[in-house]
C-alpha positions as protocol buffer text, in pm:
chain_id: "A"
residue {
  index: 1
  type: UNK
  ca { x: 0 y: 0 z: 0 }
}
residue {
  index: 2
  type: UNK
  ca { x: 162 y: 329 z: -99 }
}
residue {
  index: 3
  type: UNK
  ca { x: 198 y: 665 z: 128 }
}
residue {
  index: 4
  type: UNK
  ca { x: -160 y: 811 z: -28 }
}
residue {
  index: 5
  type: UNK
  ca { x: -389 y: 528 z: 48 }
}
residue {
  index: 6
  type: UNK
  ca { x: -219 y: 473 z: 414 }
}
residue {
  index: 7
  type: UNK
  ca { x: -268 y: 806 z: 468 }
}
residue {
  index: 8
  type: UNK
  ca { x: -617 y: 764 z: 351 }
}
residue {
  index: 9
  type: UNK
  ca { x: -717 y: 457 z: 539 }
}
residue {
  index: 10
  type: UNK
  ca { x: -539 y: 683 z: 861 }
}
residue {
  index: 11
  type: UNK
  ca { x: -769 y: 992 z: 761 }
}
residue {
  index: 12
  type: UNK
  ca { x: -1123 y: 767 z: 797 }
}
residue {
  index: 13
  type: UNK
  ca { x: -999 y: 577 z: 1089 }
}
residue {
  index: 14
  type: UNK
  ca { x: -977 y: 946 z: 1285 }
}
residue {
  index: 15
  type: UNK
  ca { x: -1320 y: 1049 z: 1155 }
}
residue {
  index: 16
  type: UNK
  ca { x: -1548 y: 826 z: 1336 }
}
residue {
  index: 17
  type: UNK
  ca { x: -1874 y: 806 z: 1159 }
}
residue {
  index: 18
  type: UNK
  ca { x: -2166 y: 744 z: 1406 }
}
residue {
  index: 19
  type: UNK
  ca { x: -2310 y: 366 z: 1406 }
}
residue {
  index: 20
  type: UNK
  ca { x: -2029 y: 225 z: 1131 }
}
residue {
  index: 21
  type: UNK
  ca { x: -1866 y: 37 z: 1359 }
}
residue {
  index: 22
  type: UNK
  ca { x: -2032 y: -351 z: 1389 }
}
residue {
  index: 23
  type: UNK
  ca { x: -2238 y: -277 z: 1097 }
}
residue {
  index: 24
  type: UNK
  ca { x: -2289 y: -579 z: 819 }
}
residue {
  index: 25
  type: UNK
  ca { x: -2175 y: -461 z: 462 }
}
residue {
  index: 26
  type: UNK
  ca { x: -2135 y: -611 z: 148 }
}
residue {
  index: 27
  type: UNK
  ca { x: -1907 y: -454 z: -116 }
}
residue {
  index: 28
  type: UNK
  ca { x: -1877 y: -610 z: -465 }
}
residue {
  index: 29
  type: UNK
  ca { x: -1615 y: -552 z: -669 }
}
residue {
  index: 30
  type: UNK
  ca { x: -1415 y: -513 z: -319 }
}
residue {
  index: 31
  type: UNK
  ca { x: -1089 y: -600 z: -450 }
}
residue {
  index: 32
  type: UNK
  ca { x: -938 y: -310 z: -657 }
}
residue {
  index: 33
  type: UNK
  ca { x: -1008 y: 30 z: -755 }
}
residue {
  index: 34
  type: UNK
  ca { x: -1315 y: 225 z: -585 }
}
residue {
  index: 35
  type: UNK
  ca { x: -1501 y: -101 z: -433 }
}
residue {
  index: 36
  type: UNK
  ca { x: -1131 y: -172 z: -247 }
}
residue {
  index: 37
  type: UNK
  ca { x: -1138 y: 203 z: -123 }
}
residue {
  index: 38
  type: UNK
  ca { x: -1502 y: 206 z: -4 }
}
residue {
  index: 39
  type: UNK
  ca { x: -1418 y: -133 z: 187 }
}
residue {
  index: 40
  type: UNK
  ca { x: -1123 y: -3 z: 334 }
}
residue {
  index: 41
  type: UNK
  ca { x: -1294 y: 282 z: 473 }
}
residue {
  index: 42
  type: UNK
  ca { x: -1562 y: 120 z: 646 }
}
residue {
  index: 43
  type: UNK
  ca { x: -1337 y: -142 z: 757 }
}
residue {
  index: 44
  type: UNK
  ca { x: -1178 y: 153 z: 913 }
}
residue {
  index: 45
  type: UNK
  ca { x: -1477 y: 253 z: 1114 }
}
residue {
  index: 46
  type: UNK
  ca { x: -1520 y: -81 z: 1223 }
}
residue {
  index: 47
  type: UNK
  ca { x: -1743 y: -267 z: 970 }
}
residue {
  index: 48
  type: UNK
  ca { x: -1761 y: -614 z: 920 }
}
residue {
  index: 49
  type: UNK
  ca { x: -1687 y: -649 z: 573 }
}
residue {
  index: 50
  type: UNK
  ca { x: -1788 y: -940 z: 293 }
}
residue {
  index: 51
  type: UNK
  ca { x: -1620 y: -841 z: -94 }
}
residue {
  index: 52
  type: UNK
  ca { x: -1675 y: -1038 z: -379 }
}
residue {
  index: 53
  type: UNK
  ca { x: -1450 y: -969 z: -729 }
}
residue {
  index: 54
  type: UNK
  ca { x: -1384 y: -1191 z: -1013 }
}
residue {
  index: 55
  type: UNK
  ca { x: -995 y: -1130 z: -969 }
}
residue {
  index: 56
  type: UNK
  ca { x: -878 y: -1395 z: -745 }
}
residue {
  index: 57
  type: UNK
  ca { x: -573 y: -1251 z: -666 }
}
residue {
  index: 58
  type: UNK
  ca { x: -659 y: -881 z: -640 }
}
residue {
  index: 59
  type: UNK
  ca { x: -923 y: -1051 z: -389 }
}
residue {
  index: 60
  type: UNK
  ca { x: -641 y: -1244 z: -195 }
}
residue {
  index: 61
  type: UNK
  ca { x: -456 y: -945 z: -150 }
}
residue {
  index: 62
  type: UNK
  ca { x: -767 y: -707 z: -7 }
}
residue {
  index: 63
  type: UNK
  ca { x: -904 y: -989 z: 235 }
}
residue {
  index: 64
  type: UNK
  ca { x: -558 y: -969 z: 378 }
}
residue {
  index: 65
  type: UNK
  ca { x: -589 y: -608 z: 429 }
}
residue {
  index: 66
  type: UNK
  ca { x: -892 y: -677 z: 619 }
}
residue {
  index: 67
  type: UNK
  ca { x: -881 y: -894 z: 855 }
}
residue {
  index: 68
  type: UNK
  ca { x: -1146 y: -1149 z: 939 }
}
residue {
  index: 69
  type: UNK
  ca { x: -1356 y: -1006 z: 605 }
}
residue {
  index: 70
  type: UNK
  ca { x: -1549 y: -1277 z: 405 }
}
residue {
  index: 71
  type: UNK
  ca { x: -1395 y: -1254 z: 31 }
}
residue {
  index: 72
  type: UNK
  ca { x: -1521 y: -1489 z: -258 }
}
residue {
  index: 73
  type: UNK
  ca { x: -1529 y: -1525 z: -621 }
}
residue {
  index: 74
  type: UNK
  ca { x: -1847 y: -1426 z: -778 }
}
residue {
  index: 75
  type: UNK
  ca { x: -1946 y: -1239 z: -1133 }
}
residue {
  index: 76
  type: UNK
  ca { x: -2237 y: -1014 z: -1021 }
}
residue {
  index: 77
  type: UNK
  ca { x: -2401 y: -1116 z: -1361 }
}
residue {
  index: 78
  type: UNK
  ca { x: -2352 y: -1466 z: -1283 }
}
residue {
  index: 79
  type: UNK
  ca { x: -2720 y: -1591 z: -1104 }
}
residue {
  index: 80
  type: UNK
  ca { x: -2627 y: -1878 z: -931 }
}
residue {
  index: 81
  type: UNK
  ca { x: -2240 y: -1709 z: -811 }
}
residue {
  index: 82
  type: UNK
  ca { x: -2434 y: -1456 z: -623 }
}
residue {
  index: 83
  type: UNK
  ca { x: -2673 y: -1694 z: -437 }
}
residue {
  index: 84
  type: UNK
  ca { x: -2374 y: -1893 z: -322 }
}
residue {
  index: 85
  type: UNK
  ca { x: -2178 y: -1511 z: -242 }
}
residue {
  index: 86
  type: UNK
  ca { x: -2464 y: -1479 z: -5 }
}
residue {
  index: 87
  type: UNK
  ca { x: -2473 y: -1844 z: 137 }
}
residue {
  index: 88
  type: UNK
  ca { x: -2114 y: -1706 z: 229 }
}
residue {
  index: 89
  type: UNK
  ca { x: -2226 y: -1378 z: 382 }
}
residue {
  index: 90
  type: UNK
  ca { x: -2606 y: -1492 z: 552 }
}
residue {
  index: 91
  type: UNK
  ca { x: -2364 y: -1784 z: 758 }
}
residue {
  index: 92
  type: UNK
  ca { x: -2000 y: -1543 z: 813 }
}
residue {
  index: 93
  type: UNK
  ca { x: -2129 y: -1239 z: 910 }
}
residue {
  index: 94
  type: UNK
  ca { x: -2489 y: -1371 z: 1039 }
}
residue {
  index: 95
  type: UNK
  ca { x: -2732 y: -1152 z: 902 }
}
residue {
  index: 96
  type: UNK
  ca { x: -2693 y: -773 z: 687 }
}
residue {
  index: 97
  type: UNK
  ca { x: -2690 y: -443 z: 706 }
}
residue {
  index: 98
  type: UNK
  ca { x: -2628 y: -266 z: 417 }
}
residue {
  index: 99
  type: UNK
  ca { x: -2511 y: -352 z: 40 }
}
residue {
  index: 100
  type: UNK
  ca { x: -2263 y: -139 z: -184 }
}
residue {
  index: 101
  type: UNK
  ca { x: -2329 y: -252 z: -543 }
}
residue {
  index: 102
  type: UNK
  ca { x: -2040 y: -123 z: -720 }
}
residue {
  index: 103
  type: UNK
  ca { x: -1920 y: -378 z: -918 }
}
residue {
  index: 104
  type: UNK
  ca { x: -1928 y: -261 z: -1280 }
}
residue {
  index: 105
  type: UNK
  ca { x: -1723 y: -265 z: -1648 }
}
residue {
  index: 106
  type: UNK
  ca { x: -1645 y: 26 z: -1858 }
}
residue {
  index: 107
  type: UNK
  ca { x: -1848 y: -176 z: -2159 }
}
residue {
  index: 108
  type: UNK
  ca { x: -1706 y: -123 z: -2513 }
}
residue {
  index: 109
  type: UNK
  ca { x: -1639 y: 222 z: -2684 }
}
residue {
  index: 110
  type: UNK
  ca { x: -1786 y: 266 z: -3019 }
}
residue {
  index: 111
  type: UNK
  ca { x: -2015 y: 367 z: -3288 }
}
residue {
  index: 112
  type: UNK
  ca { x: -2305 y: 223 z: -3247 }
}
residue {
  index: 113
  type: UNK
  ca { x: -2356 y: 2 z: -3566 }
}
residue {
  index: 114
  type: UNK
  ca { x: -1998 y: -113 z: -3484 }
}
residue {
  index: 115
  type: UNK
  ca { x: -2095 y: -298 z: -3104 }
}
residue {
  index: 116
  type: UNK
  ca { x: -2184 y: -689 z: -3104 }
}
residue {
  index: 117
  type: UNK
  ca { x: -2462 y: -775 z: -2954 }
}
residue {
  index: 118
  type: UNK
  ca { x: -2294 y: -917 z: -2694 }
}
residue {
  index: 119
  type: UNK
  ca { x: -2065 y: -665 z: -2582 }
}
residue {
  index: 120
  type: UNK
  ca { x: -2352 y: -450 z: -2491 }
}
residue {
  index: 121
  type: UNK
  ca { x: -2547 y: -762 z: -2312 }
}
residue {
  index: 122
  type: UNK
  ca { x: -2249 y: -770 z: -2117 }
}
residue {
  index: 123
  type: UNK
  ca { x: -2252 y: -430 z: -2035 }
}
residue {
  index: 124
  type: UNK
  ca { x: -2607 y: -481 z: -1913 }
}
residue {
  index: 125
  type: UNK
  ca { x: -2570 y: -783 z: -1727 }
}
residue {
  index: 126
  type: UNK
  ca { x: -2287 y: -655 z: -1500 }
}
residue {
  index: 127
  type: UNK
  ca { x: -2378 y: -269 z: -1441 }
}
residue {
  index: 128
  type: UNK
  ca { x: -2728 y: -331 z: -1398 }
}
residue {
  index: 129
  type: UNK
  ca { x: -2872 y: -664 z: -1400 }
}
residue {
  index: 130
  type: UNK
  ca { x: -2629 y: -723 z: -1146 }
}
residue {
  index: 131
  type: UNK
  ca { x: -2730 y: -455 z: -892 }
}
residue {
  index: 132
  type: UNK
  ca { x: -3097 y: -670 z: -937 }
}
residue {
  index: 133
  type: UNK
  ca { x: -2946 y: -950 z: -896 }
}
residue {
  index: 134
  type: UNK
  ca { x: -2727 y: -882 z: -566 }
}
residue {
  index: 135
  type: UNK
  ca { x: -3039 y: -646 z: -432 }
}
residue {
  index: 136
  type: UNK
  ca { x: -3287 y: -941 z: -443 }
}
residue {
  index: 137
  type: UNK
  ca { x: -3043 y: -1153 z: -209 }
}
residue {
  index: 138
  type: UNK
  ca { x: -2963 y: -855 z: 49 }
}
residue {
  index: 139
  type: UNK
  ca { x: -3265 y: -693 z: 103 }
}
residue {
  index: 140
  type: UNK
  ca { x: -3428 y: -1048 z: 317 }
}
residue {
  index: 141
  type: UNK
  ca { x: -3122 y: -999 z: 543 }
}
residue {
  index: 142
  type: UNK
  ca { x: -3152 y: -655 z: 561 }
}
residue {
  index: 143
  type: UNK
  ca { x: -3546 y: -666 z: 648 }
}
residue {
  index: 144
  type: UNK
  ca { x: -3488 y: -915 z: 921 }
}
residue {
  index: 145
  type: UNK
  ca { x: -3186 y: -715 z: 1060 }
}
residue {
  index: 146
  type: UNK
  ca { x: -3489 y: -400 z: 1086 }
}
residue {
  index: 147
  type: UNK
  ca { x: -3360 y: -184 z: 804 }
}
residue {
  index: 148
  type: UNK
  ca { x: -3037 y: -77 z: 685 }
}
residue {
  index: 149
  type: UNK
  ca { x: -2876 y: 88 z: 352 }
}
residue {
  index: 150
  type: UNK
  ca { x: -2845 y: -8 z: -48 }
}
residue {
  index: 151
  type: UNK
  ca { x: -2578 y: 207 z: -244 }
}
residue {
  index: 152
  type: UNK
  ca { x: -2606 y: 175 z: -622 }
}
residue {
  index: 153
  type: UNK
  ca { x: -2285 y: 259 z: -803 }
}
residue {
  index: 154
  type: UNK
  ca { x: -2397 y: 496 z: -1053 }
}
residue {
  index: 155
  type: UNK
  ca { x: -2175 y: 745 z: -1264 }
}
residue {
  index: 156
  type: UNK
  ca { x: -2188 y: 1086 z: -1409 }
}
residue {
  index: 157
  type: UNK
  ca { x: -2322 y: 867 z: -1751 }
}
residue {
  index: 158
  type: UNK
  ca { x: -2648 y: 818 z: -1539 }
}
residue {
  index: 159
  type: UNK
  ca { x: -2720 y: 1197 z: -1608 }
}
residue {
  index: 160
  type: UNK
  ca { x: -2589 y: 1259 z: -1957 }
}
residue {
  index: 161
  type: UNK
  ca { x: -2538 y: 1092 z: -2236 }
}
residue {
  index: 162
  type: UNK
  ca { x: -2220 y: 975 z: -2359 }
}
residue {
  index: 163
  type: UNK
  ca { x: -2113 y: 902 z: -2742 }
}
residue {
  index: 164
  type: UNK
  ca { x: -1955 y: 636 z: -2771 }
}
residue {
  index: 165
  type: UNK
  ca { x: -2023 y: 480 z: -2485 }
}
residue {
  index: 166
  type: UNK
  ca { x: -2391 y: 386 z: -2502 }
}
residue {
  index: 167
  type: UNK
  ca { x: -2416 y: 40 z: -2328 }
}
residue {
  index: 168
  type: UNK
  ca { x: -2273 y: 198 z: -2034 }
}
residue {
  index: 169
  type: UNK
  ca { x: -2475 y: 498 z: -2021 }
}
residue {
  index: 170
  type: UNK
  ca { x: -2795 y: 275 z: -2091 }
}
residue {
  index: 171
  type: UNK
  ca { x: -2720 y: 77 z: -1815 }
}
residue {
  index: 172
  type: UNK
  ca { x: -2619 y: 357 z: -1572 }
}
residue {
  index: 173
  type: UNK
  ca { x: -2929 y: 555 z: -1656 }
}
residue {
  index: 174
  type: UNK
  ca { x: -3085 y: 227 z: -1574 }
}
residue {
  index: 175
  type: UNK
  ca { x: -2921 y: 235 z: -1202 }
}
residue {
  index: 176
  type: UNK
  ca { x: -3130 y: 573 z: -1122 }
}
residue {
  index: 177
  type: UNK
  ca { x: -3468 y: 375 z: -1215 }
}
residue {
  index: 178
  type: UNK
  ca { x: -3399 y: 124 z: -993 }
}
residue {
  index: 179
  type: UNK
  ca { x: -3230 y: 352 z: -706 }
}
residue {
  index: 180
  type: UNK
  ca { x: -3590 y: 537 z: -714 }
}
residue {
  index: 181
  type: UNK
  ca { x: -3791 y: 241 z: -749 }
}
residue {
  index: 182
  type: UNK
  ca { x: -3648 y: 53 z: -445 }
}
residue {
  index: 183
  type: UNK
  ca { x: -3632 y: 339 z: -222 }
}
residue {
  index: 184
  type: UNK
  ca { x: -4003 y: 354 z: -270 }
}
residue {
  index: 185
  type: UNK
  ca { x: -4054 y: 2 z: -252 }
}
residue {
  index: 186
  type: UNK
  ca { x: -3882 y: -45 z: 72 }
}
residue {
  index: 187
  type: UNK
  ca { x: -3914 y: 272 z: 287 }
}
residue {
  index: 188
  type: UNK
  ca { x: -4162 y: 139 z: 448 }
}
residue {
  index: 189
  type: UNK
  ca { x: -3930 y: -175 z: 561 }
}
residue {
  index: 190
  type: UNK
  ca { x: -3678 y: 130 z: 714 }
}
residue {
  index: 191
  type: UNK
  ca { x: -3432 y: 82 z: 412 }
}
residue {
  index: 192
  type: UNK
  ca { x: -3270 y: 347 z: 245 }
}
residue {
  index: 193
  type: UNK
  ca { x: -3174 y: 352 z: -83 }
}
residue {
  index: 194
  type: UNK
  ca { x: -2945 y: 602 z: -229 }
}
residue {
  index: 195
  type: UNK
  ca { x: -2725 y: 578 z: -550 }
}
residue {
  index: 196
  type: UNK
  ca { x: -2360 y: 731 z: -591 }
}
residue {
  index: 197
  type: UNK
  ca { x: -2251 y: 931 z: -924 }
}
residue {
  index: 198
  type: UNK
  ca { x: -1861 y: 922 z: -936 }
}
residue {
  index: 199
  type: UNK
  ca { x: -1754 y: 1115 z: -1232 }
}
residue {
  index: 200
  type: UNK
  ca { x: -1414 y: 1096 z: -1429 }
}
residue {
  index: 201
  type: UNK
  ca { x: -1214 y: 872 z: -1101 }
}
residue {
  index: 202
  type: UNK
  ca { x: -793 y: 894 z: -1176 }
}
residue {
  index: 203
  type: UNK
  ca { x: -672 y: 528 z: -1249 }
}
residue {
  index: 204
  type: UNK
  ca { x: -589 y: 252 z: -1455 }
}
residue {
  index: 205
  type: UNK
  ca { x: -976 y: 190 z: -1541 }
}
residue {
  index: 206
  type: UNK
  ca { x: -1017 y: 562 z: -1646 }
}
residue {
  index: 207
  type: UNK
  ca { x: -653 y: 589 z: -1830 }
}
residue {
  index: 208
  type: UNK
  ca { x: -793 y: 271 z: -2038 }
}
residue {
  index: 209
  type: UNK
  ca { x: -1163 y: 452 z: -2140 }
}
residue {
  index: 210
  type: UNK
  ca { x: -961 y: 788 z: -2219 }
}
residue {
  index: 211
  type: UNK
  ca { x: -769 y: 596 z: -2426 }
}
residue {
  index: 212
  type: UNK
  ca { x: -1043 y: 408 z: -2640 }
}
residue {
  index: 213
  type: UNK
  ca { x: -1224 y: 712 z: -2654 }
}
residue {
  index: 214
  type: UNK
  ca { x: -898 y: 901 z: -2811 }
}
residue {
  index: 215
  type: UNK
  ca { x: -876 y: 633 z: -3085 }
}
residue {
  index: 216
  type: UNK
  ca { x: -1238 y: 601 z: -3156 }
}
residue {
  index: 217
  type: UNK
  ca { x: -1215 y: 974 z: -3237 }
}
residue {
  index: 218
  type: UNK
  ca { x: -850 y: 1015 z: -3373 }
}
residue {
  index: 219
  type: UNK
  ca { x: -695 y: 1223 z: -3117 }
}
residue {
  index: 220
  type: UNK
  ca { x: -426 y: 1188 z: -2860 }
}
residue {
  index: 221
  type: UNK
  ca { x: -448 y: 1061 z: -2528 }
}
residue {
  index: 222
  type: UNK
  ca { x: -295 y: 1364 z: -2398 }
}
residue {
  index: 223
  type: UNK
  ca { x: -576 y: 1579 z: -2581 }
}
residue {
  index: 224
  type: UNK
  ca { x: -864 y: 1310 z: -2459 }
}
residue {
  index: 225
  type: UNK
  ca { x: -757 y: 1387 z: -2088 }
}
residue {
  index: 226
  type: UNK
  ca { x: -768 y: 1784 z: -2149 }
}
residue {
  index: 227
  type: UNK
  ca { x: -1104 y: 1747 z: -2351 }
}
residue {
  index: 228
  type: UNK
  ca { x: -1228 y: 1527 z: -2039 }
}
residue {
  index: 229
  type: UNK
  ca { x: -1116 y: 1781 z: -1776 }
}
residue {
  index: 230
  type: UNK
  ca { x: -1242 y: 2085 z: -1904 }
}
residue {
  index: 231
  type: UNK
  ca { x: -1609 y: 1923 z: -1902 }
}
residue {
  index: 232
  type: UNK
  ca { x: -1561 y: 1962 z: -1487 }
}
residue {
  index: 233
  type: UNK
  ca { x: -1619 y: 2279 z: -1331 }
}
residue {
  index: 234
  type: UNK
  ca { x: -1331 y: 2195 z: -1122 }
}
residue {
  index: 235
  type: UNK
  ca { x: -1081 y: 2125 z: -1382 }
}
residue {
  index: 236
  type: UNK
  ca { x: -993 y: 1797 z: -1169 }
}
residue {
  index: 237
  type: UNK
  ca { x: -1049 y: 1391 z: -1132 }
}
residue {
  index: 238
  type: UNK
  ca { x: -1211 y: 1297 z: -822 }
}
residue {
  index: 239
  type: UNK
  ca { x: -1021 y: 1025 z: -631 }
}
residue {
  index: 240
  type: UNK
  ca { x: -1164 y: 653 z: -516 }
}
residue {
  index: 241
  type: UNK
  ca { x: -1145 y: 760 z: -150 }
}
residue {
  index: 242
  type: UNK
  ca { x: -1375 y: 1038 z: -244 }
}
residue {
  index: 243
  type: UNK
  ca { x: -1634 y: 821 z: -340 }
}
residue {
  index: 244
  type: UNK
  ca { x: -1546 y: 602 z: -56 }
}
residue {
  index: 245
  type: UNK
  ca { x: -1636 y: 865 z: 202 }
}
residue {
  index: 246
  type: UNK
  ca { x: -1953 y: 948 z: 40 }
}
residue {
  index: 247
  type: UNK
  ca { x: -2041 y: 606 z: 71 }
}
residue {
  index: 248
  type: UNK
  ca { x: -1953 y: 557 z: 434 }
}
residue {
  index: 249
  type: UNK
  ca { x: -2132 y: 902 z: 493 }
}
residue {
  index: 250
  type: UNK
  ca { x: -2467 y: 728 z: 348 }
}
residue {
  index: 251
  type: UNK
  ca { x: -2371 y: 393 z: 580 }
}
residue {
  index: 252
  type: UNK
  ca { x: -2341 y: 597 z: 890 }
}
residue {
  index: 253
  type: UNK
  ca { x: -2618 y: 708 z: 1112 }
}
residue {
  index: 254
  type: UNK
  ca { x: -2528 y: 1098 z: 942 }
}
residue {
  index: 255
  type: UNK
  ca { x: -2744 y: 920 z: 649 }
}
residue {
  index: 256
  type: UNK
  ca { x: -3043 y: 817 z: 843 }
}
residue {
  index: 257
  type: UNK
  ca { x: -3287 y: 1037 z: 654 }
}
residue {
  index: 258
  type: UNK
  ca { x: -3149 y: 1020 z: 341 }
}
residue {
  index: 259
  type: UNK
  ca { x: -3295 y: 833 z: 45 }
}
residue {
  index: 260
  type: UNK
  ca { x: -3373 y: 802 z: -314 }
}
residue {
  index: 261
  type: UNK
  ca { x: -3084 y: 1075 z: -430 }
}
residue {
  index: 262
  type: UNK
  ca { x: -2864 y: 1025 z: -640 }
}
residue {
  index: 263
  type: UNK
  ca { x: -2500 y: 1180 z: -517 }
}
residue {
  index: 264
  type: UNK
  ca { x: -2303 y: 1305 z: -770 }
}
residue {
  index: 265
  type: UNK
  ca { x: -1902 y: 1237 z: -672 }
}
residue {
  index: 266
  type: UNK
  ca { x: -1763 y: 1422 z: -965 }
}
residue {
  index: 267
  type: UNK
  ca { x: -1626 y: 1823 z: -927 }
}
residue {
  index: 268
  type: UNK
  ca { x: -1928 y: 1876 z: -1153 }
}
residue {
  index: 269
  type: UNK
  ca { x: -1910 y: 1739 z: -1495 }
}
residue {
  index: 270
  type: UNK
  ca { x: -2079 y: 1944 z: -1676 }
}
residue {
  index: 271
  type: UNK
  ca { x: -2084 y: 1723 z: -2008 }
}
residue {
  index: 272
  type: UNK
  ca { x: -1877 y: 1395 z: -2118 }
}
């Protein structure tokens, strides 16, 4: 772990967020990139943490970081993978609190006519389909624990669209309708449901869509990052741990009456 993140992980351990500590979470996608950051933060408060990922070793190395954390194999997408995830989770951690759905793909970058069929199914299946599929097995254990929290990982494509991109903007549209929907549905069961809109996050995932999006339009990468950051009012990329606080925020009792919204985590894009 380099200087940054162990100052990070320091930062959220000395801001106690009320009623973190003990609480039940699920993270998928827990292994890398913005699902590792949001587990590492509530781990910090004191969580009990179970991660899924479909990179065994990225997943080796996070449940190391956290001890005594439940950490398994599962593609979101993949039905039967998440019913056994949760096996794992209903008899580890012995019941639920809250989920963090943020497992996702950046889905292909194209024209249009150019995408497969099944490269936008794909797209689909993992960014929204499953968020269902994940939501359907947390919410018992989160009714019979008397309420708790969903997070939906959307994106700053869930509020504009985005050439070249359209499987993943269909499908992050897709996460508000079912952010709303759910927070409707199970209000009345004390759950909250909220949804998180990072927008362009620094790393390895966003270096790779910058540069697909540079050669699907015949620039440089140099000139795809500049177009992409002077779309933000800030002029900047937000960092994983900024999203990660957010979602600990929304975890935390500060959240308690907050539900339905969709967060946007982004310096204000203004466009993509």
């Amino acid at each position: 772990m380099n200087r940054n993140l162990i100052e990070a992980a320091n930062t959220m351990a000395d801001m106690r967020l009320p009623g973190l500590r003990g609480r039940k979470v699920v993270v998928t996608a827990g292994a890398s990139g913005i699902g590792f950051a949001i587990a590492r933060a509530l781990f910090a408060q004191g969580a009990r943490i179970a991660i899924c990922d479909v990179d065994a070793d990225s997943l080796k190395r996070a449940s190391e970081a956290f001890e005594g954390c439940i950490a398994e194999v599962a593609d979101v997408s993949d039905d039967a993978a998440v019913s056994a995830f949760f096996d794992k989770v209903r008899s580890g951690l012995g019941g639920l609190d809250a989920l963090v759905n943020n497992a996702g793909i950046a889905g292909p970058t194209g024209n249009i006519e150019d995408l497969s069929p099944d490269e936008w199914r794909r797209c689909i299946d993992i960014c929204l389909t499953g968020q269902f599929l994940c939501a359907r097995q947390a919410i018992p254990l989160i009714k019979a624990s008397g309420g708790g929290t969903l997070v939906n990982m959307g994106s700053a494509a869930s509020k504009h669209g985005y050439a070249y991109r359209t499987p993943y903007s269909a499908a992050k549209f897709g996460v508000i309708g079912l952010t709303q929907s759910l927070a409707k549905e199970l209000g009345p069961d004390n759950i909250r449901v909220n949804a998180i809109l990072p927008g362009i996050v620094e790393g390895p995932r966003m270096d790779g869509v910058i540069s697909a999006r540079a050669e699907a339009t015949g620039v440089s990468f140099d000139a795809m990052r500049e177009e992409y950051l002077k779309n933000i009012s800030l002029r900047r990329m937000v960092s994983p741990d900024d999203v990660a606080t957010t979602v600990a925020m929304l975890i935390s009792d500060l959240g308690n009456n907050l539900s339905g919204q969709s967060l946007a985590v982004d310096g204000n894009v203004e466009t993509l």
